[in-house]
KOLTINU-725507 format. One line per 5 residues: their letters; for each residue x, y, z of C-alpha. Coordinates in steps of 0.1 Angstrom, whole numbers, padded with zeros to 4 digits. Example, Ala and Ser with C-alpha at 12.3 -4.5 7.8 and 13.67 -1.06 7.14 Angstrom:
// residues 2
AS	0123,-0045,0078 ~ 0137,-0011,0071
//
This chain:
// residues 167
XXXXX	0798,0742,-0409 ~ 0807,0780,-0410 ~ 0834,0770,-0432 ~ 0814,0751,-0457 ~ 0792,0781,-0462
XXXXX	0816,0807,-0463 ~ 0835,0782,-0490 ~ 0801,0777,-0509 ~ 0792,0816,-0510 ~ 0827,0830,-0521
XXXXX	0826,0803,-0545 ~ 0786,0810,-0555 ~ 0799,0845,-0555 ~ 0824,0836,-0581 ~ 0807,0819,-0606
XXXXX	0779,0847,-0604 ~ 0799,0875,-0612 ~ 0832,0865,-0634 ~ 0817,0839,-0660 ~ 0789,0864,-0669
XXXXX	0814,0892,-0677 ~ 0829,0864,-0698 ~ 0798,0866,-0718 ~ 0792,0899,-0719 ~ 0823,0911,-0732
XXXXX	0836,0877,-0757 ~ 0810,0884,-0783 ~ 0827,0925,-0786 ~ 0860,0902,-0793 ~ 0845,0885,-0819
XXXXX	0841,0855,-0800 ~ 0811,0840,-0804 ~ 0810,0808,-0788 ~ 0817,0816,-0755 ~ 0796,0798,-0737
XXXXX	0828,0771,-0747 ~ 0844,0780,-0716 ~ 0819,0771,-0689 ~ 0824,0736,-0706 ~ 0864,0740,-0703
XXXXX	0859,0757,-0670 ~ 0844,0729,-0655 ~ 0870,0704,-0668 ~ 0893,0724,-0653 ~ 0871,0725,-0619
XXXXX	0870,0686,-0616 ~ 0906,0689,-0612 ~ 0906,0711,-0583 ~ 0911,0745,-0600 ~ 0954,0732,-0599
XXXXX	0976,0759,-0615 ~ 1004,0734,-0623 ~ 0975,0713,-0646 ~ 0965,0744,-0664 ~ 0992,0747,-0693
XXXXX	0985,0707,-0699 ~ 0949,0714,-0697 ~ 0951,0746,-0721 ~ 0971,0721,-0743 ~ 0952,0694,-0744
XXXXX	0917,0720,-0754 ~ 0939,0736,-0780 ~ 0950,0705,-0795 ~ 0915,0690,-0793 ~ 0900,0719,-0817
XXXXX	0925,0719,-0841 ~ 0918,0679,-0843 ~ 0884,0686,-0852 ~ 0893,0707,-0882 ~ 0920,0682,-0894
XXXXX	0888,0655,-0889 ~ 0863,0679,-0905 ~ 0885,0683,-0930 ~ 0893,0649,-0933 ~ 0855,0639,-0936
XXXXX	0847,0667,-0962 ~ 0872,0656,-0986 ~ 0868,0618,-0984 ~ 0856,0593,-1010 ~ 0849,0562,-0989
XXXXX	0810,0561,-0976 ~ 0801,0586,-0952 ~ 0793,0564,-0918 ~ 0825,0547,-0923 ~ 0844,0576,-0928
XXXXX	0831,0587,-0895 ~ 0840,0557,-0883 ~ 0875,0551,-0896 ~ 0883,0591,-0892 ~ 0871,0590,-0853
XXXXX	0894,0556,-0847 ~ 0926,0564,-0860 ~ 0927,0604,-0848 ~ 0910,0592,-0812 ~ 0938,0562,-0808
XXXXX	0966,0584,-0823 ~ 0951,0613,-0795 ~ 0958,0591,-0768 ~ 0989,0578,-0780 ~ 1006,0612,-0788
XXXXX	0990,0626,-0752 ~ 1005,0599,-0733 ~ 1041,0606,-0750 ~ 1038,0643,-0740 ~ 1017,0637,-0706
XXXXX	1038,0664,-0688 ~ 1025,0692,-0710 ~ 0985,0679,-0728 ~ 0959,0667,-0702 ~ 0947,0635,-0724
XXXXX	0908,0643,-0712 ~ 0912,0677,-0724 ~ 0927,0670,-0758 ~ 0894,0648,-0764 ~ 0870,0666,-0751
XXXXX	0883,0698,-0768 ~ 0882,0678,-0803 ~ 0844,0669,-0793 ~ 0838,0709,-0783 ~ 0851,0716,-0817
XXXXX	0834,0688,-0837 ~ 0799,0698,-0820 ~ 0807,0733,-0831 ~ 0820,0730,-0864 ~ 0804,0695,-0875
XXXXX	0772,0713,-0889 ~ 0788,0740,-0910 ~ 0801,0736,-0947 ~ 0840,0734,-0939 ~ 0844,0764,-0966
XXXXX	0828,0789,-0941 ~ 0847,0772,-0902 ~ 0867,0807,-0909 ~ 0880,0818,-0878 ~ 0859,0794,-0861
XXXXX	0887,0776,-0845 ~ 0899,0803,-0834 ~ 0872,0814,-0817 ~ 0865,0782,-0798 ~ 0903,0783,-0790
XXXXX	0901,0820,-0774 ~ 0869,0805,-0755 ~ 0889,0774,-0740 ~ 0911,0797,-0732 ~ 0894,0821,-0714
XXXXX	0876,0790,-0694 ~ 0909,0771,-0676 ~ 0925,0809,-0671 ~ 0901,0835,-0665 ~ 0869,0813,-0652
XXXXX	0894,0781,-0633 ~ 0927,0804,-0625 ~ 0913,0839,-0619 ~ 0880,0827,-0601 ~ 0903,0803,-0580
XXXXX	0927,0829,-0572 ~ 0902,0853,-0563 ~ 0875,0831,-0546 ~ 0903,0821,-0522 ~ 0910,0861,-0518
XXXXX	0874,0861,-0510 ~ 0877,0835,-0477 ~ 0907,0847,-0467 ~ 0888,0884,-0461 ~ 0857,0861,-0445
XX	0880,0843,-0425 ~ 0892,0873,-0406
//
């Protein structure tokens, strides 16, 4: 029982102090959607926080926002009726996701590649593709900052945190 406390306070701990400095400091960056990596963060938490799934899970984000400009983009520029070129634009780019994911599994985290491309479509859906601008980017530096600063660094430092409790 001591255990599961001291496990569930370093960890409270955590998540009180690093994510807020997150969002303090992102908008000073110029990034202002950082609220993006709480959502990456706790992707990468459902997978225990594992340093070796953290370059596949980066990957997999990354890949996922640029998808949603190519779609965006995609969708803007068509012809065909609006609903179905949701439709068709959502089939062919979620299959080819999967597909391309599953040939390079050892490096993009398949769940992260589509929920990255749904971060980025909920984002950048509403606004008139002319002005995305550096959009992309800053939903990229956001992912980021979730699997490595919120799921490495608060790992890292949370298990810093019971090993000093421990003692």
């Amino acid at each position: 029982m001591k255990e599961k406390w001291i496990n569930a306070l370093t960890l409270a701990f955590t998540v009180a102090l690093l994510p807020p400095i997150w969002a303090v400091l992102s908008p000073y960056i110029g990034v202002t959607v950082g609220a993006v990596a709480l959502i990456c963060a706790g992707l990468f938490a459902c997978l225990g926080n594992d340093i070796k799934k953290a370059i596949p899970v980066t990957a997999g984000f990354l890949l996922g926002d640029a998808w949603a400009v190519i779609a965006l983009t995609i969708m803007v520029h068509s012809t065909l009726n609006p609903n179905l070129t949701l439709y068709l634009t959502l089939f062919v780019m979620g299959g080819l996701a999967v597909i391309f994911g599953t040939i390079g599994e050892k490096v993009i985290f398949v769940p992260a590649w589509l929920a990255g491309w749904a971060i980025g479509l909920t984002i950048m859906g509403p606004m008139d593709i002319a002005t995305v601008g550096f959009m992309p980017l800053q939903i990229a530096a956001a992912m980021v900052a979730g699997v490595w600063y919120v799921g490495v660094i608060g790992d890292l430092f949370q298990k810093i945190l019971v090993k000093i409790l421990k003692k």
